[in-house]
C-alpha positions in Angstrom: 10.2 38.9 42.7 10.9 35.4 41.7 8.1 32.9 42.6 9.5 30.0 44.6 6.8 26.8 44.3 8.1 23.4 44.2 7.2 21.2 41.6 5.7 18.7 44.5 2.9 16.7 45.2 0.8 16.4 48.4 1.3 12.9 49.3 -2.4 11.5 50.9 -1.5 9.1 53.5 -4.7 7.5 54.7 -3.9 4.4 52.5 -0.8 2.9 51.6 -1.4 2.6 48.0 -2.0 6.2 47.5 0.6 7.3 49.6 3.2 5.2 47.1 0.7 5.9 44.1 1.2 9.5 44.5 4.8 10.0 43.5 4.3 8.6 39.8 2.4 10.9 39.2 3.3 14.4 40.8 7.0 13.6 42.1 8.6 14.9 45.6 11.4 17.6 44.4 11.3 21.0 44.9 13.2 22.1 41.9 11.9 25.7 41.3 10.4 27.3 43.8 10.1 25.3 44.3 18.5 -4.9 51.5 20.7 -2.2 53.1 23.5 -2.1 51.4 24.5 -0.7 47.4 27.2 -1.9 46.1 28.9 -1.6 42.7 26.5 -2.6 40.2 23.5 -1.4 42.8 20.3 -3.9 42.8 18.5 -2.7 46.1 16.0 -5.4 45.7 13.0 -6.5 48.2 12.4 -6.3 50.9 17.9 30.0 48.6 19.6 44.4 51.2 15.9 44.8 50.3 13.8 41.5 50.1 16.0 39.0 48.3 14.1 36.9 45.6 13.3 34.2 48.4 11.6 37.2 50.3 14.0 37.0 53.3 14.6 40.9 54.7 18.0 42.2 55.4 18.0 41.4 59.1 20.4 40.0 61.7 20.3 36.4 61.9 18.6 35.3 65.5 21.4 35.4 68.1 21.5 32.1 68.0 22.1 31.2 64.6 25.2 29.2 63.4 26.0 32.3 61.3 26.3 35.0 63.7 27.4 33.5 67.1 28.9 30.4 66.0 30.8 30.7 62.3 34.4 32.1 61.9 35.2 35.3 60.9 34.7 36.6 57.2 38.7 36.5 56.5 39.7 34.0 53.5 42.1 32.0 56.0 39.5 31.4 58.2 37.0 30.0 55.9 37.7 26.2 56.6 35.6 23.5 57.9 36.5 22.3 61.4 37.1 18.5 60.8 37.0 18.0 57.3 35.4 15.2 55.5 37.3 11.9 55.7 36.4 8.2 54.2 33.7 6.8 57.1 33.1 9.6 58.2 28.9 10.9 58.5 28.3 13.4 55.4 26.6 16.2 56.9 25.2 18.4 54.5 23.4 20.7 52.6 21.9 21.0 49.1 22.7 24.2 47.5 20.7 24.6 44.3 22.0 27.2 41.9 19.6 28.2 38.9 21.3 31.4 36.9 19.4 34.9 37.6 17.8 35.6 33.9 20.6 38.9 34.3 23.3 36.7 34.7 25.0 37.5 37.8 29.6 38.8 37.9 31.3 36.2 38.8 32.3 38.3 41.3 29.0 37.8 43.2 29.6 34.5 42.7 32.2 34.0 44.4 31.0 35.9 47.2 27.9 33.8 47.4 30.2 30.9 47.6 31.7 32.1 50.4 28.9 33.4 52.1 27.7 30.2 51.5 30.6 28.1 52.8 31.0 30.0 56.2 26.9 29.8 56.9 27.3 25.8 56.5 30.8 26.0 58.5 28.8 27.9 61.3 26.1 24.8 61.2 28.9 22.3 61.8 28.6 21.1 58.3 31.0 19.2 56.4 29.6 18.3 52.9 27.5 20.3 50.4 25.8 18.8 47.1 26.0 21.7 44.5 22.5 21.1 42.3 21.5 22.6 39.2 18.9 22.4 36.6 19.1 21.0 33.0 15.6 20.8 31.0 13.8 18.6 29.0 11.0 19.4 25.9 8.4 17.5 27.4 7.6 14.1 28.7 8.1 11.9 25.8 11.0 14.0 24.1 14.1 12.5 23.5 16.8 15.9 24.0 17.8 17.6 27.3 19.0 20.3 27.1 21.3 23.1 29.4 18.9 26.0 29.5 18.9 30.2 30.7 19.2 29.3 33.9 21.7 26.0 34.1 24.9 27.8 35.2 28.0 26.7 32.7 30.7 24.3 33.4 33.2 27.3 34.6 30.4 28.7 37.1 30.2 25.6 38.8 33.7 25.1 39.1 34.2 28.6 40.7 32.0 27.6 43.4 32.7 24.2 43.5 36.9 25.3 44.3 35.4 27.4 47.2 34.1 25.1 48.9 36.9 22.7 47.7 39.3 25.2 49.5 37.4 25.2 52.6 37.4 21.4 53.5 33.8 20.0 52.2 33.3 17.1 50.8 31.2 18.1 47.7 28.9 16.5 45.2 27.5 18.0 42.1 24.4 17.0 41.3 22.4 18.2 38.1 18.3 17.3 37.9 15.9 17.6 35.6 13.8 20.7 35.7 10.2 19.4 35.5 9.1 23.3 33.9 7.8 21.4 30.5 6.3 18.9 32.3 3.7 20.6 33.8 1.0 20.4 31.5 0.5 17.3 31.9 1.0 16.9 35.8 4.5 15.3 34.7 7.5 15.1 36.9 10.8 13.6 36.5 10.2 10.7 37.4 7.5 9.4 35.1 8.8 10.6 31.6 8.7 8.1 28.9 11.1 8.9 26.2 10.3 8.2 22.4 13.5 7.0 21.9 15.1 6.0 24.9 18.8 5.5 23.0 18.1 9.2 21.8 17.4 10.0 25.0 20.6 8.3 26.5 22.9 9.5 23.6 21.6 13.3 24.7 22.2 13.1 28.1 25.5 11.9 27.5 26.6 14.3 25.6 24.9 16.9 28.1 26.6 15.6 31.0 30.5 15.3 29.6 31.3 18.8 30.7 29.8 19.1 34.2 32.2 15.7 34.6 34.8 17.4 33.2 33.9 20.4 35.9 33.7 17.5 38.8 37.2 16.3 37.8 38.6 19.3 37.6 37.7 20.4 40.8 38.3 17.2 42.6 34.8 16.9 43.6 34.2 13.7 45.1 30.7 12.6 43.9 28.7 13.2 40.5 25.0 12.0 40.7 24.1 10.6 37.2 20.8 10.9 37.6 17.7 12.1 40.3 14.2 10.6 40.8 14.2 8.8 37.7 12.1 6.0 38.4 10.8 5.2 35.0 14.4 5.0 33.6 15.8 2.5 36.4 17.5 -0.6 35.0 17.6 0.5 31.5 20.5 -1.3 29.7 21.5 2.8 28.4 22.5 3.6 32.1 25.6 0.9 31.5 27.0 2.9 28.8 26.4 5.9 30.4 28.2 5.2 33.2 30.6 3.8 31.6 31.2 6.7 29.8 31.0 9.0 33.1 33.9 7.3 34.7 36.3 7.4 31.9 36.4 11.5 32.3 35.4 11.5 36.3 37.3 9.3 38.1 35.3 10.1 41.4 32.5 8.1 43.0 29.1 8.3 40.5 25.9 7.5 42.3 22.1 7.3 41.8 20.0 9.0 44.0 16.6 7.6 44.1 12.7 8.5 44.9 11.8 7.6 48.6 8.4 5.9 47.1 11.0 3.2 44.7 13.1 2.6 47.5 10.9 0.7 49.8 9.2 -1.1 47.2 10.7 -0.9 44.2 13.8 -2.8 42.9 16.9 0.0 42.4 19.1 -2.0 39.5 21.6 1.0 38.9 25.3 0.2 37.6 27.0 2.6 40.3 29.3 2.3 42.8 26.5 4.2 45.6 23.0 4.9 45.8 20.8 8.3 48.0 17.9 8.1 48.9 16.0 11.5 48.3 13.2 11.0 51.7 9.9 12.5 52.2 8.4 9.5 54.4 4.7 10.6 55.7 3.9 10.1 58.7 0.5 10.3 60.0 1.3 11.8 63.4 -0.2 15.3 65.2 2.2 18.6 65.1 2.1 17.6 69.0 4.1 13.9 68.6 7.3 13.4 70.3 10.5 13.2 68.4 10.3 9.5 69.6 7.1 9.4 67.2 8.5 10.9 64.3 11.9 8.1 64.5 9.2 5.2 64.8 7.4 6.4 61.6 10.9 6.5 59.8 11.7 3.3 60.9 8.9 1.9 60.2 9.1 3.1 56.3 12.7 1.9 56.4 12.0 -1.2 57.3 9.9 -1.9 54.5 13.3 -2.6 52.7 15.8 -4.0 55.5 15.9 -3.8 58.7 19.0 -3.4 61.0 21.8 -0.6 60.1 21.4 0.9 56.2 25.6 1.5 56.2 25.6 1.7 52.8 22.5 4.3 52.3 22.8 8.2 52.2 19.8 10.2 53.0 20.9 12.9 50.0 17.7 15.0 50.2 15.6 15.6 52.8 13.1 18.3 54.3 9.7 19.2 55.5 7.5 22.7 56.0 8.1 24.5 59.0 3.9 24.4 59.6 1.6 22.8 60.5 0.2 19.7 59.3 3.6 18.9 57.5 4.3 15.4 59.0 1.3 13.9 57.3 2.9 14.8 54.3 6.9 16.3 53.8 6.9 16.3 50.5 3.8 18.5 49.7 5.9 21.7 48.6 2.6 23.7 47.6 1.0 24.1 50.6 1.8 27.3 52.7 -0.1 26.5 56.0 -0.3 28.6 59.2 3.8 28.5 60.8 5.1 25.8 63.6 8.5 26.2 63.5 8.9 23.3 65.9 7.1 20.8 63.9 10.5 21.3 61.3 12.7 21.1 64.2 11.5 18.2 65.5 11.4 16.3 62.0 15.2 17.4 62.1 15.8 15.7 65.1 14.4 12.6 64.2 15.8 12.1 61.2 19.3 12.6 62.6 18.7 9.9 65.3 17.6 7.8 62.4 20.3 7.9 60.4 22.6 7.6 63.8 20.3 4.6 64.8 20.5 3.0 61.7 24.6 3.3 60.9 23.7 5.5 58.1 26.5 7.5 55.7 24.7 10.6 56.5 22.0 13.8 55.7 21.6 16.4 53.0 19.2 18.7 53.6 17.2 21.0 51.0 17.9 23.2 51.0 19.7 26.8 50.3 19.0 28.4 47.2 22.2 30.0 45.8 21.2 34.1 45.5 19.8 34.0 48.3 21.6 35.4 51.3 21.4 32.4 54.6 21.8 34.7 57.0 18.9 36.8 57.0 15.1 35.9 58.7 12.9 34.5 55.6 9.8 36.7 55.1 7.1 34.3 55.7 4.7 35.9 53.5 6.6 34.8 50.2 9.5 32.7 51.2 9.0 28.7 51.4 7.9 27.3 54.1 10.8 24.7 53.9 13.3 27.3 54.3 15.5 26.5 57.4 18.3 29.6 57.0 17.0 32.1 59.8 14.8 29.5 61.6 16.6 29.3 65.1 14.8 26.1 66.4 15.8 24.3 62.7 19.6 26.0 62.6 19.8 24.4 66.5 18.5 20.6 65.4 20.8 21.0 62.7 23.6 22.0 64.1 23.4 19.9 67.3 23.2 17.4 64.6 26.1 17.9 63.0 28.0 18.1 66.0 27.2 15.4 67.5 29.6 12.2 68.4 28.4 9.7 65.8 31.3 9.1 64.1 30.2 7.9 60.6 29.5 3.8 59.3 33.4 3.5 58.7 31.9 1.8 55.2 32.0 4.9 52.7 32.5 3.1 49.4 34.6 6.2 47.6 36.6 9.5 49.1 
């Protein structure tokens, strides 16, 4: 059975400086197991049968989860999003991240998994899904990325891309640096430090030219050049890079950042959109109100503008569904005794944020692609930041995604 631990860091909270200090060092992703506005040329300155390798059992999804009582039927025709992504409109989605099984799977099951998929996130009220994928790296200071075993190919992603395509989402595809090689040396993808940083450009280039080709071909609407790479913000390389992205993708590129960078760092990215990838702690009991949990946002947010964020996309968010897990959201490795509501109500909260605050919209992490959304997770293996199965989290989301706010109107790409 595959282990699932996120390559994440507990996030201490007691003091400010630590809080932010912590992220250089450990990062926020959970790759395996895991002001205001940004504008082209973007300077935000300032102010987851028998057990299933997640370790979810064959069993009925809870009555009153989106994929039993709420989704279409399983028929081809019927597999199609009930109002469809349009420009202004709120991105309500998901991040699916798809690392190859070491026997690669028929593309067959692929499709399948799509599908099964696509008519889970239909049932949630979903309209957008960010397809990610891992791509690897010799160590902290090397120069090469690489695709690796487990970064599905250019045609893979395109397969799964079209289904969705087909069904009405808006998608994204979104490849990240797998922080495997990185461990030694408590290394995440956000504090590597390339020998060469031209080498370093020149290979990711080169890397990236067919999953744009994949994008393009597939009509996908965003391709995310880059993930959580603080050190590497504002280098001149990203110009040519980007440069050389939109000559083949003709779609909207964007830059989603760390949460730590955004509220005190200075985001100098030449794209036409930035994400914010959002683990904000906040130092509340498992008891707090919603109300609590939105104050604690806000204040983070604040710390770079205050007023609506119309231009800013919360592209990754999450939290454990246990206890303890406001203090610190984007601790992946902790596997504390289950509150289920504690993950529902950061749900909640964060939608009202990004409603409050005019924002372009949510993806949450996430589903893993082999694994099967609409079964209960096994709580003895599976991550605790696993939502699929959790009626109280499949209810915030959905009511959510359902709900009347009808988008900033400013999307800056379709």
């Amino acid at each position: 059975m595959r282990s699932r631990l996120p390559l994440l860091a507990i996030f201490p909270v007691t003091v400010l400086s630590l809080v932010l200090g912590a992220p250089f060092v450990l990062g926020n992703h959970p790759v395996r197991w895991e002001a205001g506005s940004a504008l082209p040329k973007v300077v935000i300155g300032g102010s987851e049968t028998s057990a299933t390798p997640s370790g979810k059992k064959s069993e009925s999804s809870p009555s009153d989860s989106p994929s039993s009582s709420s989704s279409p039927s399983s028929s081809t025709n019927a597999l199609q999003v009930a109002k469809p992504w349009k420009k202004g409109m709120p991105q309500w989605g998901v991040q699916l991240y798809w690392e190859e099984e070491t026997k690669k799977r028929s593309d067959t099951f692929i499709e399948n998994q799509a599908r099964k998929h696509a008519k889970y996130l239909i049932g949630l009220g979903a309209n957008s899904v960010s397809l990610s994928f891992p791509y690897f790296i010799g160590g902290r200071t090397s120069d090469e990325l690489s695709a690796g075993p487990k970064t599905p190919s250019p045609e893979r992603l395109e397969q799964v891309l079209k289904v969705f395509k087909d069904a009405g989402f808006r998608t994204t595809l979104r490849p990240i640096l797998d922080e495997g090689n990185l461990k030694q040396n408590n290394g995440w993808r956000g504090n590597i430090e390339p020998a060469s940083r031209s080498a370093w450009f020149a290979s990711y280039t080169k890397l990236l030219k067919p999953y744009l080709k994949a994008a393009e071909a597939t009509k996908t609407n965003t391709f995310v050049i880059g993930t959580e790479l603080n050190s590497l913000e504002g280098d001149p390389g990203w110009d040519t890079l980007v440069a050389s992205a939109e000559k083949t993708f003709p779609g909207e590129v964007s830059y989603d950042a760390n949460w730590d960078n955004y509220v005190t760092g200075r985001i100098d990215m030449p794209v036409n959109h930035l994400g914010v990838d959002a683990y904000f702690p906040v130092k509340v009991p498992d008891t707090a109100p919603v109300s609590d949990l939105v104050e604690g946002w806000n204040t983070w947010l604040d710390k770079k503008a205050t007023g609506p964020l119309p231009n800013i996309l919360v592209s990754e968010t999450g939290i454990g569904a246990m206890k303890g897990a406001y203090h610190a959201p984007g601790d992946f490795y902790a596997r504390r005794a289950l509150n289920p509501k504690v993950q529902a109500n950061w749900y909640k909260a964060v939608c009202e944020v990004v409603q409050d605050r005019k924002m372009q919209g949510i993806y949450w992490w996430s589903l893993w692609f082999d694994d099967d959304p609409n079964t209960k997770p096994d709580d003895k293996v599976a991550s605790r930041l696993d939502f699929a199965g959790r009626p109280l989290s499949e209810k915030a989301i959905k009511s959510c995604f359902t709900s009347d706010y009808a988008g900033p109107g400013t999307d800056t790409a379709s």
